[in-house]
N, C-alpha and C positions, 0 to 999 in steps of 0.2 A: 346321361353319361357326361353331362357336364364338368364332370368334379375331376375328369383324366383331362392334364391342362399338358400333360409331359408332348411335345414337337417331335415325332421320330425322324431322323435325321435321313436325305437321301430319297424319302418313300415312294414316289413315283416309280425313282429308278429302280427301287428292290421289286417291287412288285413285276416290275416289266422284266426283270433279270428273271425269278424264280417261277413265274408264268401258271398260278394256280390254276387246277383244273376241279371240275367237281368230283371230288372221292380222293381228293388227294393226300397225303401224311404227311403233314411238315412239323418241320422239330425247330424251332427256336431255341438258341443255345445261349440267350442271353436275353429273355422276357422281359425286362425291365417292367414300365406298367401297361406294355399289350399292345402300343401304336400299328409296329408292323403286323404283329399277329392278327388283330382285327379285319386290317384289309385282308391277310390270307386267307381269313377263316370267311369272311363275307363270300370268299370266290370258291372253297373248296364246299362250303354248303354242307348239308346234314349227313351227307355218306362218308364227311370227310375227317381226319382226325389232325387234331393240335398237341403237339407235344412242347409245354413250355417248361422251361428252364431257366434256373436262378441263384444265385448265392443271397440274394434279399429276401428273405422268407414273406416281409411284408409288402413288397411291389410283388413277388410272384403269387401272392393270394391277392391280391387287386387287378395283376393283369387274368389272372383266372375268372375271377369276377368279372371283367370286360367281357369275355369270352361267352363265358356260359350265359349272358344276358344275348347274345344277340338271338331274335328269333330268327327259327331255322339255321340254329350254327350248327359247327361240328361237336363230336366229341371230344373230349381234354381230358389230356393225363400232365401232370405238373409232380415237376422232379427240382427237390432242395436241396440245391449241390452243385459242385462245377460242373459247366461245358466239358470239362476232360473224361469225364464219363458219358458222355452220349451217345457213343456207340455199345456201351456196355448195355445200357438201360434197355435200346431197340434190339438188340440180340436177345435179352432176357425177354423180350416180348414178343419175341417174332416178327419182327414188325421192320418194313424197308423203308427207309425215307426217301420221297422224290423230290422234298425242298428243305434244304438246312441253311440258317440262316444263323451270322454271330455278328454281333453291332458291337463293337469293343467300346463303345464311349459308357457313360452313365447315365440315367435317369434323375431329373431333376429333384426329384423328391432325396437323390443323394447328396448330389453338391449343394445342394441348397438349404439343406440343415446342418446348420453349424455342430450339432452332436454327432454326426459322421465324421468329423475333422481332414474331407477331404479338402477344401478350398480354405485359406486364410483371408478368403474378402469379409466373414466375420467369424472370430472369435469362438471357438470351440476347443473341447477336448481333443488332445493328437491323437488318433483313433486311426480311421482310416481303413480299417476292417471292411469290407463288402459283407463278409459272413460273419455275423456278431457273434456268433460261438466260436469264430477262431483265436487261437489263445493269444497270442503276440499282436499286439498294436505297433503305429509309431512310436508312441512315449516308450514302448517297452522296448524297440531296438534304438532307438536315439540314446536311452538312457544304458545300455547292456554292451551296445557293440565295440569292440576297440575303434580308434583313429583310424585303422588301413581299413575294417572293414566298412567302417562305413564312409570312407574314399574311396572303395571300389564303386560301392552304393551309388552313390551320388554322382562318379565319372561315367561308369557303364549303361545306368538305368534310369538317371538323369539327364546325360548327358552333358554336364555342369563343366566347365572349363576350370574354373577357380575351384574342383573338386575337396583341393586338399585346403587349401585355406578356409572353406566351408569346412570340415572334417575338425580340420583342430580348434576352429571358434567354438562347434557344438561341443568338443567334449572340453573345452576350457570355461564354457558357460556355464556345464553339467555341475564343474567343482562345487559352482559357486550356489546350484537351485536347480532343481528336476526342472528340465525343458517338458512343460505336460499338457499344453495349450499350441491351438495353431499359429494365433501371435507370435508366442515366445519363443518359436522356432523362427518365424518368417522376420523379426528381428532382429535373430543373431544370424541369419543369412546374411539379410537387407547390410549389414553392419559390416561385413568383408567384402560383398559381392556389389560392385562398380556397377550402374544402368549406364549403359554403352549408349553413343551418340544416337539419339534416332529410335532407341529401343523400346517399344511399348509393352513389352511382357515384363512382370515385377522379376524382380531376382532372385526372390525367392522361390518360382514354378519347377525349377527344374530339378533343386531337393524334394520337392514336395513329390515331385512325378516319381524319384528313382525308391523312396521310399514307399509311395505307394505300393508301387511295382514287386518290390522286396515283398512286402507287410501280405500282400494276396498272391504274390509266384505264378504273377500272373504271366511273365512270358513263358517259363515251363508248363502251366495250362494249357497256353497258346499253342506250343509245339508239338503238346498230350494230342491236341482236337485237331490238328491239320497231319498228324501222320496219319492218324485214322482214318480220315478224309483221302488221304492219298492211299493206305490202304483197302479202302472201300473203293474207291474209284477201281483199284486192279481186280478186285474179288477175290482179295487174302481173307481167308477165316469164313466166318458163318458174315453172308453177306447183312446189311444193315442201311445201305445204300441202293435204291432202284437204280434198275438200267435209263439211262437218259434222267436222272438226278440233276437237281440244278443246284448248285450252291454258292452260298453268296456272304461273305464277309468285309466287313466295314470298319477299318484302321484308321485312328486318330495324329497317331506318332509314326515315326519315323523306324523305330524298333521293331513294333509290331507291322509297320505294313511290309517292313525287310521278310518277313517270315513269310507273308500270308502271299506274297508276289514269287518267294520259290517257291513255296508249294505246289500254288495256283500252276504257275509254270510247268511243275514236273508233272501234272495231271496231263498240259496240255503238250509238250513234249514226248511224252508218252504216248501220245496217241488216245491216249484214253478218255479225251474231253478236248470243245471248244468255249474259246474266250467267250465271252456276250458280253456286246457291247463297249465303249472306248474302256480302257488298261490304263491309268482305273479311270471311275468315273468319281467326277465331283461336283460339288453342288455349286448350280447357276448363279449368278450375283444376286437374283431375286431372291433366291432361298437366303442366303449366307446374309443379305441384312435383316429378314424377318427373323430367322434362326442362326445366331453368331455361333453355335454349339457347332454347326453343319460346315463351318469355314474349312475348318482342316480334314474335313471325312473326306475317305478314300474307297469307293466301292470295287473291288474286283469278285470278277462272277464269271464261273464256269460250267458248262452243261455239259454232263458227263454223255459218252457216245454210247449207242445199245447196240448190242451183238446182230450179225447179221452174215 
């Protein structure tokens, strides 16, 4: 199993969060290439079932491939498609999950090919897609969108200060040549947007984030997979959540951990779940320089309470 070199961010603490038992169901709501899953599946053992999940059709048949290699694993069902359907999938199966797990960052086999065009450290096509069959790329809203929208873009899901001056350089660039490369965006960023005293993040991450965000909808995802979650905690609809369920989600930014912290919240608010573990938890300095990916991860984990 040499060849799975991807670091999953956090792993000690998910594992101690969602607390596998043998025969247990967990659904991975973002498989990338299998880290966390491995350890669940080593501890739920042969009675136990893995449900992974993916918009990368090619890390989700490589983390399935992890999976079904280990002797004495569980059974695996792999679903190509957003986390915003996984409650659909376990209701069509019958099936209750007692550990959900969503890791919102990416697998390196993404940022790390420049043909993804998520990262501008090299040169790539503006892409950006998670799901390759999704129609709209970056290049196709950098090049499509007006000036306001994509100012909203960029101020809201970027969080980008200089929004608008970002906004009017790309579509004043656009006159002149299709912005169609990760460079050629990140230097007509680099080109309005100031590196502030002291600032080690390039200036261009923060277009790059709100685009991304736009190009996979990914915070409406986001808020698809934790209503459910809050709905399944109360036992709205045909349930798809076990009683005393653990679930556990891992936020990178600042957008998404704002979600994933009400949620969590109104689970435990409600009555119907306790926290586990520090709110949230993050990764020790040991981790954060072996794994720079792990710096900004945010674990919060909840275990839902069983009727009694």
């Amino acid at each position: 199993m040499g060849h799975f070199t991807h670091i999953p961010v956090l792993y000690k603490q998910v594992l101690e969060a969602l607390s596998p038992t043998p025969g247990g169901v967990f659904v991975d709501c973002t498989a990338g290439l299998g880290g966390h899953a491995e350890g669940v599946a080593r501890l739920v053992g042969a009675s136990g079932t893995v449900v992974l999940i993916d918009l990368d059709e090619g890390n989700l048949s490589r983390a399935a491939e992890r999976i079904r290699g280990l002797p004495g694993g569980p059974s695996v069902r792999t679903v190509h498609g957003n986390f915003s359907e996984a409650h659909h999938h376990l209701r069509k199966w019958g099936m209750a999950a007692d550990m959900v797990l969503a890791d919102l960052g990416f697998a390196s086999t993404q940022v790390d090919d420049p043909a993804r065009g998520l990262s501008f450290m090299r040169d790539g096509p503006l892409d950006m897609r998670l799901n390759q069959r999704a129609k709209r790329s970056a290049a196709d809203l950098v090049a499509e969108l007006s000036e306001a929208e994509l100012e909203k873009i960029i101020r809201e899901w970027g969080e980008e200060r200089h929004s608008r001056r970002v906004a009017r350089a790309i579509v004043e660039a656009r006159r002149e040549a299709a912005i169609v490369t990760t460079q050629g965006l990140a230097e007509v960023v680099r080109s309005v947007v100031p590196r502030g005293p002291g600032e080690h993040i390039d200036p261009a991450t923060r277009t790059f984030q709100g685009l991304r965000i736009a190009v996979n909808d990914e915070l409406g995802n986001l808020e698809v997979l934790l209503e459910a979650l809050v709905d399944g905690a109360r036992g709205l609809g045909q349930r798809w959540l076990s009683e005393g369920a653990r679930l556990s989600l891992i936020s990178f930014h600042s957008l998404e951990d704002r979600l994933v912290k009400r949620a969590m919240g109104e689970i435990v608010r409600s009555g119907l779940g306790v926290e586990v573990g520090e709110q949230p938890t993050v990764a020790a300095e040991a981790e954060a320089k072996e794994n720079p990916r792990s710096r900004s991860a945010k674990l919060r984990a909840v275990r839902l309470c069983t009727r009694g």
